[in-house]
C-alpha positions as semicolon CSV with decimal commas, in nm:
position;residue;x (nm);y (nm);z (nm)
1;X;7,385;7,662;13,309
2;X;7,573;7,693;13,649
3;X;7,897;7,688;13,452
4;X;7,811;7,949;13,244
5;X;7,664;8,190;13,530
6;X;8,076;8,176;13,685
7;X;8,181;8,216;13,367
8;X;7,993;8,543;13,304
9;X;8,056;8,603;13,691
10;X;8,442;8,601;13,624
11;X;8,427;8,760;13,291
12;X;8,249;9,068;13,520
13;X;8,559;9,064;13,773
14;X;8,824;9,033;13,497
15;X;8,639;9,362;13,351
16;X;8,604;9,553;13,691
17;X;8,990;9,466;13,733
18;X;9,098;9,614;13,374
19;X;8,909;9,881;13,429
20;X;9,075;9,936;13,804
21;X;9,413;9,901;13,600
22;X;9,356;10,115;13,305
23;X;9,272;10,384;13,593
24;X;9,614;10,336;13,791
25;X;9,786;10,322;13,470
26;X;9,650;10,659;13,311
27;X;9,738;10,854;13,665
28;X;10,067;10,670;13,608
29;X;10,362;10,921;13,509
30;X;10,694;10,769;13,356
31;X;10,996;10,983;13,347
32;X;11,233;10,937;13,025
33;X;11,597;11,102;12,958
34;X;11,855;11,110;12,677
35;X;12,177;11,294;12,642
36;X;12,270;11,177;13,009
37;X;12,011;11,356;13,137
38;X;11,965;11,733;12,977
39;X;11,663;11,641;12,797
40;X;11,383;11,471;13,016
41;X;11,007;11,368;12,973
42;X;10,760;11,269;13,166
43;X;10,458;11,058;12,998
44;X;10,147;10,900;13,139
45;X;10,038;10,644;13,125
46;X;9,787;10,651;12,855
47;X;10,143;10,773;12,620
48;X;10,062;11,168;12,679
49;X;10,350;11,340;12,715
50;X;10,276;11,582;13,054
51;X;10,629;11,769;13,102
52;X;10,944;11,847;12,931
53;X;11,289;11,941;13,061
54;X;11,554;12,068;12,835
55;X;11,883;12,220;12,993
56;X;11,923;12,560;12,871
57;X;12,303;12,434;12,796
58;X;12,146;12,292;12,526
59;X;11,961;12,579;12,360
60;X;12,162;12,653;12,085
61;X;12,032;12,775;11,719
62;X;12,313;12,605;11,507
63;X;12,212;12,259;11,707
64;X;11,820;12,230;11,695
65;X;11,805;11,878;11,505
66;X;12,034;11,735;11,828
67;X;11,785;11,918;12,073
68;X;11,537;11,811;11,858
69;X;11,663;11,447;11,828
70;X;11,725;11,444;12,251
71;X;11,299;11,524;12,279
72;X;11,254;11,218;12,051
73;X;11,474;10,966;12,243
74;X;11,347;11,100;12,566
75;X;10,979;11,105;12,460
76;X;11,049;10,758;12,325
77;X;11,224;10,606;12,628
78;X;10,954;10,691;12,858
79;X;10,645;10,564;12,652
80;X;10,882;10,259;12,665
81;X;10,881;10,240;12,976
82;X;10,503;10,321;13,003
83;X;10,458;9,959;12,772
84;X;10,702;9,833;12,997
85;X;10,471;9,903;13,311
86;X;10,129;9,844;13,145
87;X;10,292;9,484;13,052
88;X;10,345;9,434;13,434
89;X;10,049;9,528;13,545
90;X;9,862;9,242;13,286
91;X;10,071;8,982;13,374
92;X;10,001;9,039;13,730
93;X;9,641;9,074;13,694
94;X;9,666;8,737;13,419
95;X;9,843;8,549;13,631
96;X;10,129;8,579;13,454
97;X;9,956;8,475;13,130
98;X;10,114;8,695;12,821
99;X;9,903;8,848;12,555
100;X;9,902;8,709;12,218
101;X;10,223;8,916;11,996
102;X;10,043;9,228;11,864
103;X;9,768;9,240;12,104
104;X;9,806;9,551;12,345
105;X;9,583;9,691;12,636
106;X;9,326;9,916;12,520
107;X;9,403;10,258;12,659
C-alpha cells in the first residue's frame, strides 16, 4: 500500500504542475507574421487570436483574397508556434518524455 500512496502522491504533483503550466501557457502571447512582416498576429496561448496588424499598404479592394490569405498564414504561424511552446513546456515538465503521436495538452 506504501507504493501506491507515492504513486497517488506523484500523480497529485504531476496534476498541480499541468495545471501551473496550462496557466503560464494561456497568459502566453505568440506573435506570427507573413508577407515579410505587413500582416502580424498575436495568439495565446490557449490558440485565441488577441491582436491583428495589417499595414494599410496593403488595404486594397482589388487584392482582399492576398490580405485575406496574409491573416491566414499569420494566424497560422503563430498558433504554430503556440504548439511549438506548449511542446516545450511538456517535455520539460516530462522530463523530456514525448507524448504519444496524436495526443495533445488539454487546453
Amino acid at each position: 500500500m506504501k507504493n501506491l500512496g507515492n504513486l497517488m502522491k506523484q500523480a497529485q504533483q504531476m496534476q498541480a504542475k499541468m495545471a501551473e503550466m496550462q496557466e503560464r501557457l494561456a497568459a502566453a502571447e505568440v506573435d506570427g507574421a507573413s508577407g515579410g512582416g505587413l500582416v502580424r498576429a498575436t495568439v495565446n496561448g490557449k490558440g485565441e487570436v488577441k491582436r491583428l496588424k495589417i499595414e494599410s499598404s496593403l488595404v486594397d479592394p482589388k487584392e482582399v483574397e492576398v490580405l485575406e490569405d496574409l491573416v491566414v498564414a499569420a494566424i497560422n504561424d503563430a498558433r504554430g508556434k503556440v504548439d511549438a511552446m506548449a511542446a516545450e513546456e511538456m517535455k520539460k515538465m516530462t522530463g523530456g518524455l514525448s507524448l504519444p503521436p496524436g495526443m495533445k495538452l488539454p487546453f
